[in-house]
C-alpha positions in Angstrom: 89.7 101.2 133.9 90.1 104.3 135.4 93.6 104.4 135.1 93.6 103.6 131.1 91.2 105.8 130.6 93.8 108.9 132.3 96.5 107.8 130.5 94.0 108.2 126.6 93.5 111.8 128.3 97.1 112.2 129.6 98.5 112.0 125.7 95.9 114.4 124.4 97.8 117.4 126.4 101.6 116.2 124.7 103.1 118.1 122.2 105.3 116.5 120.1 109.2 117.5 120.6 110.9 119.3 117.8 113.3 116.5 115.4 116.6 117.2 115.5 119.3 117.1 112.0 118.7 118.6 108.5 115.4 118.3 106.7 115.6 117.8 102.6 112.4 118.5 100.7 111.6 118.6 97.0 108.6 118.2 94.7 109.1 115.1 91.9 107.3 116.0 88.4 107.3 114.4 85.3 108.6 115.7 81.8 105.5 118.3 81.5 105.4 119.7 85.2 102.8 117.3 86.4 103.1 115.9 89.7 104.1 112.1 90.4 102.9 110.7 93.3 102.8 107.4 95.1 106.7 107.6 94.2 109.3 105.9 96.4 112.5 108.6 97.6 115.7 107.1 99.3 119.0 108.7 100.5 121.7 106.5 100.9 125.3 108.3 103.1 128.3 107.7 100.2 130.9 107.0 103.1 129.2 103.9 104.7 126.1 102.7 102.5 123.7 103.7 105.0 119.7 103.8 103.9 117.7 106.3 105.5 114.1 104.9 106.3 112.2 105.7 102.6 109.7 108.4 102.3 106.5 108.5 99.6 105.3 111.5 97.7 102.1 113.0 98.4 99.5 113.4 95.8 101.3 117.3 95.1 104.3 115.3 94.5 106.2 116.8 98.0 108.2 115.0 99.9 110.3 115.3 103.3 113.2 113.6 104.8 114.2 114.8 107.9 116.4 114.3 111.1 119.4 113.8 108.2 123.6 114.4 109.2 125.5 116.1 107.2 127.2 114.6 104.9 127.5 113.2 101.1 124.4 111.2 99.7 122.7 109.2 96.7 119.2 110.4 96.2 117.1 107.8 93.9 113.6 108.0 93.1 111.5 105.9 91.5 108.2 104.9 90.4 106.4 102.6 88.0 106.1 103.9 84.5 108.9 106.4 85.2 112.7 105.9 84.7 115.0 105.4 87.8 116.2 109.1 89.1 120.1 108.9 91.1 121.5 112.5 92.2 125.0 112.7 94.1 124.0 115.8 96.5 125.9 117.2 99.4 124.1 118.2 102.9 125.0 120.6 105.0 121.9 122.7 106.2 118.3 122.8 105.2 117.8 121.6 101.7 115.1 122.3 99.2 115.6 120.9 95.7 112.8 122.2 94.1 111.1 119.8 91.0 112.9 116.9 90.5 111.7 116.2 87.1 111.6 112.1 86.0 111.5 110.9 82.9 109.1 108.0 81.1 110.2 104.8 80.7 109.8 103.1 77.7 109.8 99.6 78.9 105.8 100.8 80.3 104.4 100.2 77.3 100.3 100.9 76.9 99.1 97.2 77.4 97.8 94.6 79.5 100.1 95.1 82.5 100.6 92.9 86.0 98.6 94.7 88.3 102.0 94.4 90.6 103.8 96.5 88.8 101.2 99.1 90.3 100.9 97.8 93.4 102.8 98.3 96.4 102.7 96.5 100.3 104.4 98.7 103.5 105.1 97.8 106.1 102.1 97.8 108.3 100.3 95.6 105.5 98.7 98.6 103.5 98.3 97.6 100.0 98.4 100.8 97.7 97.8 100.4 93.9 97.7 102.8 91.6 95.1 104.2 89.5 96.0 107.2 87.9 98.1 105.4 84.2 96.8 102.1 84.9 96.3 100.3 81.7 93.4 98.0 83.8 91.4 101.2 84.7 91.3 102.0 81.1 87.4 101.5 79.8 86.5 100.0 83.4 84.0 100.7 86.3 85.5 101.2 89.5 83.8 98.0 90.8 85.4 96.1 87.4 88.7 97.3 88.3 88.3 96.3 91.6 88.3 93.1 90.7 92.4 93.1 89.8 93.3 94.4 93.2 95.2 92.4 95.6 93.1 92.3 98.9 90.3 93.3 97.4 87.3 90.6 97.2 84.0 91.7 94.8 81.1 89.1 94.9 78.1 90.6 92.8 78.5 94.0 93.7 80.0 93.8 97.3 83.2 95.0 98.4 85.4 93.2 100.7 88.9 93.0 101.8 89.8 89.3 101.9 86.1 88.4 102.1 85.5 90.0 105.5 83.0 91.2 107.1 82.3 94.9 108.2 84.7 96.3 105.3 84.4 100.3 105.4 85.0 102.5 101.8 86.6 105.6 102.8 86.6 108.7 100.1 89.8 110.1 101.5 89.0 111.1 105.3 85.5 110.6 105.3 83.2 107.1 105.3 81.1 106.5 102.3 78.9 103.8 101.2 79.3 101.2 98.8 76.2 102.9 96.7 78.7 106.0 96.6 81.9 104.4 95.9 80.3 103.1 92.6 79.6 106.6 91.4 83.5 107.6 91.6 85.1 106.9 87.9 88.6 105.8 87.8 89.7 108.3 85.7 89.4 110.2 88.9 91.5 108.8 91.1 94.8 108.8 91.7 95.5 105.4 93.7 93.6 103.1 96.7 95.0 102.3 99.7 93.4 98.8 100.6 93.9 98.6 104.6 94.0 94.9 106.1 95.2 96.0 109.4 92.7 99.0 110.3 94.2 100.8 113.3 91.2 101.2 116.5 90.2 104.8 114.5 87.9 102.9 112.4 86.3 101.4 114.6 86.6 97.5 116.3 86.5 94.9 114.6 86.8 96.3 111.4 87.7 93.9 108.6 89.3 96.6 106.6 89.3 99.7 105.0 89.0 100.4 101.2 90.4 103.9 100.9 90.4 106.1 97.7 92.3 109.3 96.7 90.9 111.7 94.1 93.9 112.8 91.5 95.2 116.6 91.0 95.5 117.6 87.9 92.9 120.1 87.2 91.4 123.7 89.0 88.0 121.9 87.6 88.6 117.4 87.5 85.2 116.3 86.8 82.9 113.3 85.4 79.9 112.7 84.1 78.1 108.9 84.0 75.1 107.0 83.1 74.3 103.7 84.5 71.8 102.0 82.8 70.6 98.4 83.3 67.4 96.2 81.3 66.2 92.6 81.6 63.8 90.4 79.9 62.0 92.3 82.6 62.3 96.0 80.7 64.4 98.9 81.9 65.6 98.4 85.2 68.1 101.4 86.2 68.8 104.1 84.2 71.4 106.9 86.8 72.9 109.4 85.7 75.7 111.5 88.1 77.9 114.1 88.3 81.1 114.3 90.5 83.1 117.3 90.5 86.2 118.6 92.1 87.4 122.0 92.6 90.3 123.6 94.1 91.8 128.0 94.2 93.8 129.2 96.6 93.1 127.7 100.8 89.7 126.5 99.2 88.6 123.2 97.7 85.2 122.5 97.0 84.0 118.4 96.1 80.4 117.1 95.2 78.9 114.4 94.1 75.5 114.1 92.6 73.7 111.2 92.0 69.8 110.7 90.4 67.3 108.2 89.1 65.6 109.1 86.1 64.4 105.1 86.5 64.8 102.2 89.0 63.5 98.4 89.1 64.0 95.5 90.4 61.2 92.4 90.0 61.1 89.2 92.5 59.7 86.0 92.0 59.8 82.9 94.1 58.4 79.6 94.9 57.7 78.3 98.5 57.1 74.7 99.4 56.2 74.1 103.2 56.0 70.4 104.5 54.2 70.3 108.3 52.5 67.2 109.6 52.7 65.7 106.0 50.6 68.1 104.6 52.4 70.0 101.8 51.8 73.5 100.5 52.9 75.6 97.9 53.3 79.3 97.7 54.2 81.7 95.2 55.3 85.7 95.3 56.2 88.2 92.8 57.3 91.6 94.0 58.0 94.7 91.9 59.6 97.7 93.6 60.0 101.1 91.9 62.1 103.9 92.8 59.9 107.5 91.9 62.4 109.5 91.4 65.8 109.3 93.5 68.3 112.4 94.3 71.9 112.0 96.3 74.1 114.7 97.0 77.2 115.1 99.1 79.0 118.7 99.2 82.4 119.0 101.0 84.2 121.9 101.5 87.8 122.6 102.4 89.6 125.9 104.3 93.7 125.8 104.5 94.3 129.2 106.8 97.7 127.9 107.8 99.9 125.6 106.6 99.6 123.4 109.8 95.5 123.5 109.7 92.8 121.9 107.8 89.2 122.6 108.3 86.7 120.6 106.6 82.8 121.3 106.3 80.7 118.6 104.7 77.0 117.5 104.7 74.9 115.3 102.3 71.2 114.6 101.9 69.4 111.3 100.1 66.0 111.8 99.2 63.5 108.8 97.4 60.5 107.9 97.1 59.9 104.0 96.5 56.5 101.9 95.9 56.4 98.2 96.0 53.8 95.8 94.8 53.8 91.9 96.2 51.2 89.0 95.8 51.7 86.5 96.6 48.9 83.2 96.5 48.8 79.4 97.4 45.6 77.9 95.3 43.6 79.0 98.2 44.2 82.6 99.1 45.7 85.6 97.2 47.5 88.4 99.3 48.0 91.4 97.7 50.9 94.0 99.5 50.9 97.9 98.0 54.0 100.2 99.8 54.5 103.9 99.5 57.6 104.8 101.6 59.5 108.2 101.8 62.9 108.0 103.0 65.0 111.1 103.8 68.6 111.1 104.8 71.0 114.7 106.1 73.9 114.6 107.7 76.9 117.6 108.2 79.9 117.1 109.7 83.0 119.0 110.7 86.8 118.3 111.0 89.8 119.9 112.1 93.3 118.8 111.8 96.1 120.6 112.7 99.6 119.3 112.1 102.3 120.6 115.1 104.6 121.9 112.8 105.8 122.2 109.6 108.3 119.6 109.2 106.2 117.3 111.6 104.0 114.4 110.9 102.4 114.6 114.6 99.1 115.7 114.3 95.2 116.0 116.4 92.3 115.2 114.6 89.2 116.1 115.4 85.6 115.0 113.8 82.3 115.8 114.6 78.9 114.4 112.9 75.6 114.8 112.9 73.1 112.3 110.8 69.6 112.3 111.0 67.0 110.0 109.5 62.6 110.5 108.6 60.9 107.7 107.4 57.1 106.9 106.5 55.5 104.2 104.5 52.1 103.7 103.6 51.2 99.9 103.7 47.8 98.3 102.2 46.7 94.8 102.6 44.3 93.1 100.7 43.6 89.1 101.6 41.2 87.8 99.2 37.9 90.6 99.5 39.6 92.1 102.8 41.2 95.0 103.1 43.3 96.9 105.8 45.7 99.4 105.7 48.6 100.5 107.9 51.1 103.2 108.3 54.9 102.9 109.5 56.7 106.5 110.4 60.4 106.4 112.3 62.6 109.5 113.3 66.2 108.7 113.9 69.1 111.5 114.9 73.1 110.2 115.2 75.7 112.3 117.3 79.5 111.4 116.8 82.8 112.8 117.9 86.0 111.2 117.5 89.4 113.1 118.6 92.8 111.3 117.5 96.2 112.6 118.6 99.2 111.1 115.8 102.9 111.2 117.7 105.6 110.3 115.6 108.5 109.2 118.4 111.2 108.6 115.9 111.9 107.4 112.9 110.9 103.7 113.8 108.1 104.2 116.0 104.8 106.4 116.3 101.9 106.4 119.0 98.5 106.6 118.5 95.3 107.4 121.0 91.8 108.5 120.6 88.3 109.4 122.6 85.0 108.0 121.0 81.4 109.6 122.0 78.2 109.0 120.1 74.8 109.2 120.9 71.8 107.8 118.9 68.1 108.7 119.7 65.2 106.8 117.6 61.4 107.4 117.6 58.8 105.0 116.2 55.2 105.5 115.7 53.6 102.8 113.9 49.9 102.4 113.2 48.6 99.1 112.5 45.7 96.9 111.0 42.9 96.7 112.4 41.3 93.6 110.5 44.0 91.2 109.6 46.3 91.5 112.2 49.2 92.0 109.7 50.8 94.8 111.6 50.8 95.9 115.7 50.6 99.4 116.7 54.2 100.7 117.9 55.0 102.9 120.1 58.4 103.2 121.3 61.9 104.7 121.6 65.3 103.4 121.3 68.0 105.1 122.7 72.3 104.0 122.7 74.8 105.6 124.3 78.7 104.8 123.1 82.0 105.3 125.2 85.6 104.7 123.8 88.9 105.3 124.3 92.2 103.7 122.4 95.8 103.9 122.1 97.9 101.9 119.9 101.9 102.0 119.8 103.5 101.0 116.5 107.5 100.5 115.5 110.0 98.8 113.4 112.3 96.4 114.8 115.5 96.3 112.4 114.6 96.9 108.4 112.5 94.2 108.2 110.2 93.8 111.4 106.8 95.7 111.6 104.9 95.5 115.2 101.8 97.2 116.5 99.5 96.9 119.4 96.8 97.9 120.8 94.1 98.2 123.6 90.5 99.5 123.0 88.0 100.1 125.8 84.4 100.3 124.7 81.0 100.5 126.6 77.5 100.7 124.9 74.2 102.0 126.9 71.1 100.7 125.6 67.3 101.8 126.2 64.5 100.8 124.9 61.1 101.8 126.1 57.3 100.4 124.8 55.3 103.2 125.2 52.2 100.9 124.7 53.7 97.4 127.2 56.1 98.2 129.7 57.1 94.8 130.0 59.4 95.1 126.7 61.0 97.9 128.2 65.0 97.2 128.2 68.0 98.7 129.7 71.4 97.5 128.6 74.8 98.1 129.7 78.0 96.0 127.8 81.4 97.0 128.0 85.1 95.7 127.8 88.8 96.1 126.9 89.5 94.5 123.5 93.5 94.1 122.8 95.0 93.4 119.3 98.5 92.7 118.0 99.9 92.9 114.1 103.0 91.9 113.1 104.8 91.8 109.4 107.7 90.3 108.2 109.7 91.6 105.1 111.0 88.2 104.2 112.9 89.2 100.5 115.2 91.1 102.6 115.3 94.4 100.9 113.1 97.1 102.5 111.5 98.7 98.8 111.4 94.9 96.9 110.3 95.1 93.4 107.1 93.4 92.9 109.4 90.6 91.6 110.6 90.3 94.6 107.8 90.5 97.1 108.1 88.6 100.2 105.8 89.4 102.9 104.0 87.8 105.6 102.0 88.9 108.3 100.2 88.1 111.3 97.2 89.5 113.2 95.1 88.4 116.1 92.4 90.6 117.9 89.7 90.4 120.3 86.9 92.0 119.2 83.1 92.8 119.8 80.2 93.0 117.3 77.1 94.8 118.2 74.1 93.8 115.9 72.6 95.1 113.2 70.1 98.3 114.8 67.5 97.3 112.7 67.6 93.9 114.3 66.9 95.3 117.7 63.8 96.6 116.6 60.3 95.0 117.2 58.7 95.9 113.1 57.2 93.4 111.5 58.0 93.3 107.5 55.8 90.7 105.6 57.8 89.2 102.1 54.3 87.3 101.2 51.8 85.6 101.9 53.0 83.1 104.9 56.4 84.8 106.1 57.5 87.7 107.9 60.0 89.1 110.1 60.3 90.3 113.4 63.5 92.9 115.0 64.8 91.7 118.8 65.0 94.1 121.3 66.7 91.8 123.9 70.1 91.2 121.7 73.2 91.4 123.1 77.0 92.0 121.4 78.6 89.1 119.8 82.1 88.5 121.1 85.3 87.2 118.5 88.9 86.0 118.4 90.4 86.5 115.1 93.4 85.4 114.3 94.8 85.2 110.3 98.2 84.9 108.5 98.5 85.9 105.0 101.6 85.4 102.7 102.4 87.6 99.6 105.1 85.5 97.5 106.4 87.6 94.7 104.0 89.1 92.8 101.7 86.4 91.3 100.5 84.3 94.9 99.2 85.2 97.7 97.9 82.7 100.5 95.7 83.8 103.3 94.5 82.0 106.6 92.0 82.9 108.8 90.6 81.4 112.2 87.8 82.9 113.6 86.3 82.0 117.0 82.4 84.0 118.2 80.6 83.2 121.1 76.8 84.5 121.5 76.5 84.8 117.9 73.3 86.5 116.3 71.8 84.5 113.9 68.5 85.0 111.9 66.2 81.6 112.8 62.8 81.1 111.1 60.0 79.6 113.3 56.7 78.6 112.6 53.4 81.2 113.9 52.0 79.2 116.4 48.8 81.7 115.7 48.8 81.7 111.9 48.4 78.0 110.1 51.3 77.7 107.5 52.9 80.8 108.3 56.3 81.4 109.3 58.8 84.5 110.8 62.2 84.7 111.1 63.7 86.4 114.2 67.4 87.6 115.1 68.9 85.4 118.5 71.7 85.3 120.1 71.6 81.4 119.0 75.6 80.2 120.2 79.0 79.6 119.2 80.8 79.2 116.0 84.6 78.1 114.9 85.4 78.6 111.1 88.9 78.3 109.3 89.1 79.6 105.8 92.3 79.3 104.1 92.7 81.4 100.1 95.1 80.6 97.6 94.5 83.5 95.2 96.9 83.8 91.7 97.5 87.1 89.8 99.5 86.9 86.6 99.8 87.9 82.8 99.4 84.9 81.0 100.2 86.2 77.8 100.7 89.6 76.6 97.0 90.3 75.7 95.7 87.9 79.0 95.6 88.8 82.9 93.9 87.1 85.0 92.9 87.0 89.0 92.1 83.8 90.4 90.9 82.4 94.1 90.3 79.5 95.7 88.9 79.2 99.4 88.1 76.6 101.0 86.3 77.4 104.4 84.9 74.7 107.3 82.7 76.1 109.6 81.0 74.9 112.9 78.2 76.3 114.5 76.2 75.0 117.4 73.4 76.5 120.0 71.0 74.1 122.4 69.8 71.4 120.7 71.3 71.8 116.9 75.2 71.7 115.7 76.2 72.6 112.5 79.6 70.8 110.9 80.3 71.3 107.2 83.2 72.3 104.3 82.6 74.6 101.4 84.3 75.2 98.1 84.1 78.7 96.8 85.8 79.9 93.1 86.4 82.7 91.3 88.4 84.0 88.2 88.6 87.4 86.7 89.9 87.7 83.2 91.0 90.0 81.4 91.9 90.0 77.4 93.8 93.1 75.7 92.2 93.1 72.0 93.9 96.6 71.1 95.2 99.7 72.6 92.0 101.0 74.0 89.5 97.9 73.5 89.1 94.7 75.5 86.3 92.3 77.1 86.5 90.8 80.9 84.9 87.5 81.9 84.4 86.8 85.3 83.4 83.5 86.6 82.4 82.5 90.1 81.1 79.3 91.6 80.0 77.8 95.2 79.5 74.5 96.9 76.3 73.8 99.2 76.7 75.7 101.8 74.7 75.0 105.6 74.6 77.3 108.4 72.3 77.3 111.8 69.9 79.4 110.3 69.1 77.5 106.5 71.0 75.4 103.8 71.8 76.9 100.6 72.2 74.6 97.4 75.6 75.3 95.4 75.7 77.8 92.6 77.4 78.9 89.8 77.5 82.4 87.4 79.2 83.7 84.5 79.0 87.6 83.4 81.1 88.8 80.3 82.5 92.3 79.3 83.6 94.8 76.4 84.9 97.9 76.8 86.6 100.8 75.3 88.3 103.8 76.1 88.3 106.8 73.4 89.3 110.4 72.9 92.7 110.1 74.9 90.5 108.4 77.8 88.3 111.3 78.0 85.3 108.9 77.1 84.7 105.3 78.6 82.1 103.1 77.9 81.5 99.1 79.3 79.0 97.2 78.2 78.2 93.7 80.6 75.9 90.9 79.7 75.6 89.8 83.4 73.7 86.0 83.9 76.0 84.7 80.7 74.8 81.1 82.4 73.9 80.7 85.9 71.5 78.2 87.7 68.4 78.7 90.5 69.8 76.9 93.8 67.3 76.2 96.7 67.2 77.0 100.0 66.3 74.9 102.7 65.2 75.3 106.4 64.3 72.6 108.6 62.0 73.2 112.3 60.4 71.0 114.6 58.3 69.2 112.2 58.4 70.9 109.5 60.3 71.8 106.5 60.0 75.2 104.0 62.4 75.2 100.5 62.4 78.4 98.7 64.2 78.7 95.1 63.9 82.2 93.0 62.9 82.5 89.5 63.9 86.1 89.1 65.6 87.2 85.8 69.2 86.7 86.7 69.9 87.6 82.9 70.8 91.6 82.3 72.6 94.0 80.6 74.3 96.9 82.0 75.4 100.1 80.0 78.3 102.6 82.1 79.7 105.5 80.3 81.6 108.1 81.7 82.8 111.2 80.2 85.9 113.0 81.7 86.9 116.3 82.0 88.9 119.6 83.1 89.5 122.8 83.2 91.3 125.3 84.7 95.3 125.3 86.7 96.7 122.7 88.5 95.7 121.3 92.2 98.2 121.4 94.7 97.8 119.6 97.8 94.5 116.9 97.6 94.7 115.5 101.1 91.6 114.8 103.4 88.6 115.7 100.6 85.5 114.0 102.6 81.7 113.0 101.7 79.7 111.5 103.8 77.4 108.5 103.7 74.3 107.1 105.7 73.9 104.6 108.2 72.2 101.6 106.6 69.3 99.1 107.9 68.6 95.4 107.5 65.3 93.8 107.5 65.9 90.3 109.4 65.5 88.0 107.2 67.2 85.6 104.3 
């Protein structure tokens, strides 16, 4: 250990050797001066054919090739929507050729286009599609035009990358959250990058990375929105937001605002419990309300050099929420009243400085600091009894993360990195005194984290792509009762996690047109999964009258093999297998109180072992002109076992988006997803079915977008089921699933052209879950 961690420190004192040959630069523009990006530059020698590896414009347009002989060449360009660009040019020295304008083509014609044609796989199996001119964004959310993307999985309003687990949404260089992601219009960015194969800078055991890039085409490039949302139940959301970007001279400058001027949601449920042959019914309606809701994330940008970036960023969430549950089972009638004040900050700083001008080699450095207050007001009234209590947690997050980016050669680049973070949490909980709903808390939870990577990447011929890499990770845990000793725990986990990625270009040209597509790749990593924090947590929540929940503080990491292959053939199927192998699993297991008659908690364990395969056939095509559609199949079997119950069972899971052209700038979506029965350790879940339909429009030269979405088009209540040592609880929900939703965005800007938007970050907040289903 010692040794590997030497060798992490070792590369951080390299500096990367000057290239050798001619460099040829250039900025590619269309007919009016704007800058193309995302466009694909080759040089091919005129004497022998040779290809030099291909290069892609940054989002100024710029590009470099370097380390070129001298010597006669073919320069093409190209780029989807733009005509093919060939230049005969001679090299003898340095070369700068300025704008290389491109026309239009006219075969792009403004309609219902294959999302392929926008879309593009490299060779580490990055998918990047194109935003900016995409006839799908026009009229659409950013979650809608989600749905289109290759990779991309959206199931209600999650975000995935091939249905995986711990999937990150990156604004550029910086983490935000999924609640953020949805503000950003698509008329404001320029194309997303959807990462299968995260490199060990993410983090392990990453699913994959969803990363978006803001366009360039304005001093001020801004949007307004309004989210609104109403159900049989009345007015449920009604958001408004602001995201503005802003660029002179060494200085950019990005926010985004978000508020509440109104936020819902109503719950309502039916519980049956069978124990001893005695059955009893219980039923809860809860009501939440958001009083008034502000987010804001300011990031700001300094250029002094060329070769340096410094980034200053920081964010704050502030909300105040109120929650009314009863809940009642013929006998007794538990009323629930919560007041909470939540209160997120973070800042953050970065620095990235590149080790010279025609070099890609670069050291990264990031810094954060997120903190967290939190009180809520609980009251308690069982029948004529009343009893009150009070929750109150404060939560600070320290985080550094240096990276060092070598290029070796053309072919091959190394990459290493240090991880530190540090996480301090105070809880001071006051409970009832009458009921016995709540415990007094007292305690601190503590976690120290320790990392070091390095990962080595190259090309093996044109068509090969290999990387690997080796991660070393410990975590220190403390927790200390302030009130009981004896739940006092001191943890210490560590452990060197390797992973290996391979791709092959199987259509046996190295830029394929999306006719031609031929990939497939192949991953397998070891990896570790720590739980939830929350989890680890000894707060009792209550959802009703006779269940609660209960945090662990005794869990311990889960541990994973993963290994998938996925298949891109052409442009219209893609086929994806995944075999996933965890051992010390935490799963969320309801008991029965042996205090409380007909009550019931659920707890997080460390409950065994689990072996799933999930294999996806997904299909993306334009079935006529004015139809495209995306549609997936999976089919997953899973089997899960701990002492004294095994789990064995297949599952059927479907969806198709669709999408139909009715004019230029006006068109509806209808998305469709369905699910088999579904059984896990924990519960069974009865299969399920939904259909939500869309219009849209896009007016005033896209300026103005509006969607409306009838959401619940037909759906049905399935029940879940969970079976204990004599006894049995089913649950269904009788919430309005029925809704409609209102977006509109307005887009604008104003002022002279952006040059250069790399890195722009925001920043998000660290998010807890209440164990429970």
């Amino acid at each position: 250990m010692k040794h590997f961690l030497a060798f992490i420190i070792a590369l951080f004192a390299y500096t990367a050797n000057a290239q050798t040959g001619i460099t040829v630069t250039g900025r590619v523009t269309d007919d009016a001066g704007n800058a193309i990006e995302r466009a694909t530059v080759t040089m091919t020698r005129l004497d022998d054919g040779t290809k030099l590896a291909p290069v892609i414009t940054g989002n100024d347009g710029t590009f470099m090739i370097d380390s070129i002989s001298e010597g006669r060449y073919t320069l093409g360009i190209t780029c989807v929507g733009y005509d093919k660009y060939n230049k005969k040019l001679r090299v003898s020295g340095p070369l700068d050729l300025g704008a290389v304008v491109m026309g239009g083509s006219a075969k792009m014609l403004d309609e219902v286009t294959v999302m392929a044609d926008y879309s593009s796989v490299k060779s580490n199996g990055t998918i990047t599609v194109r935003v900016k001119g995409n006839p799908l964004a026009k009229g659409q959310t950013l979650l809608d035009f989600m749905k289109f993307m290759r990779g991309v999985s959206v199931r209600g309003e999650d975000v995935s990358v091939y249905g995986r687990q711990n999937t990150l949404i990156y604004l550029e260089e910086q983490e935000i959250t999924q609640e953020q992601m949805k503000t950003i219009d698509p008329s404001m960015i320029s194309h997303i990058d959807v990462i299968t194969n995260p490199d060990a800078s993410y983090g392990l055991g990453i699913g994959g990375v969803i990363k978006i890039y803001l366009r360039d085409d304005g001093g001020v490039l801004g949007t307004l929105t309004f989210n609104g949302r109403a159900s049989q139940d009345g007015l449920l959301r009604a958001l408004p937001g602001l995201n503005l970007l802003y660029a002179r001279g060494k200085v950019r400058v990005s926010n985004l605002l978000t508020g509440s001027l109104h936020d819902k949601s109503v719950r309502s449920q039916v519980q049956n419990d069978v124990a001893d042959n005695v059955e009893t019914q219980t039923e809860t309606n809860s009501v939440t309300r958001g009083n008034g809701y502000l987010m804001d994330n300011l990031a700001l940008r300094y250029s002094p050099t060329d070769l340096d970036r410094i980034y200053v960023y920081g964010g704050v969430r502030m909300s105040n929420g109120e929650t009314s549950t009863n809940s009642h089972d013929g006998t007794d009638l538990l009323n629930i009243n919560s007041l909470s004040k939540p209160r997120y900050y973070s800042v953050g700083l970065q620095y990235k400085h590149f080790f010279r001008k025609d070099s890609v080699s670069y050291f990264f450095f990031r810094g954060s600091y997120s903190g967290q207050d939190y009180s809520e007001g609980l009251s308690y009234v069982l029948n004529s009894t009343a009893d009150n209590a009070r929750l109150g947690y404060n939560t600070n997050n320290v985080w550094i993360d240096p990276v060092l980016h070598v290029v070796l050669n053309k072919k091959s680049n190394l990459n290493a990195g240090l991880v530190y973070g540090y996480m301090y949490d105070k809880h001071d909980d006051t409970g009832t005194t009458q009921l016995g709903y709540i415990r007094d808390g007292r305690y601190v939870s503590s976690g120290t984290d320790y990392g070091a990577w390095v990962d080595y990447s190259t090309k093996i011929g044109k068509f090969l792509y290999v990387q690997g890499t080796l991660n070393y990770h410990g975590t220190k845990t403390v927790f200390r009762d302030r009130i009981d000793s004896k739940n006092n725990v001191d943890l210490w986990e560590d452990g060197i996690y390797p992973s290996i990625f391979a791709q092959w270009n199987l259509s046996k040209e190295e830029n394929p047109s999306p006719a031609k597509e031929f990939y497939i790749n192949f991953n397998y990593q070891y990896y570790y999964s720590l739980p939830n924090y929350n989890y680890t947590l000894p707060t009792v929540t209550w959802q009703g009258q006779n269940q609660y929940s209960i945090g662990n503080p005794d869990l311990t990491k889960e541990n994973r093999h993963d290994f998938y292959v996925w298949l891109a053939y052409h442009r219209k199927w893609t086929v994806y297998y995944d075999f996933n192998y965890g051992d010390n699993l935490v799963k969320v297991i309801m008991h029965a109180d042996p205090d409380r008659k007909d009550t019931y908690f659920t707890r997080p364990e460390n409950a065994g072992w689990q072996i799933q395969h999930k294999l996806s056939v997904a299909y993306q095509t334009k079935v006529f002109d004015f139809w495209y559609t995306n549609t997936e199949m999976i089919v997953r079997n899973r089997r899960e076992s701990m002492p004294g119950k095994s789990v064995s069972q297949t599952s059927l899971y479907f969806s198709t988006s669709n999408n139909f052209k009715i004019a230029k700038n006006y068109g509806i979506t209808l998305d469709f997803a369905a699910s088999t029965k579904t059984k896990t350790l924990s519960y069974e879940y009865d299969g399920w079915f939904n259909l939500n339909a869309q219009a849209y429009m896009s007016l005033l030269k896209n300026k103005l977008n509006v969607n409306l979405s009838y959401n619940g088009v037909f759906y049905n209540r399935p029940k879940m089921t969970v079976y204990g040592d004599g006894w049995m609880l089913t649950r269904k929900y009788f919430s309005h699933n029925t809704s409609v939703s209102l977006n509109v965005s307005w887009n604008f800007s104003i002022g002279k052209k952006i040059k250069d938007n790399r890195d722009m970050p925001s920043i998000g907040s660290a998010g807890r879950a209440i164990p429970t289903f």
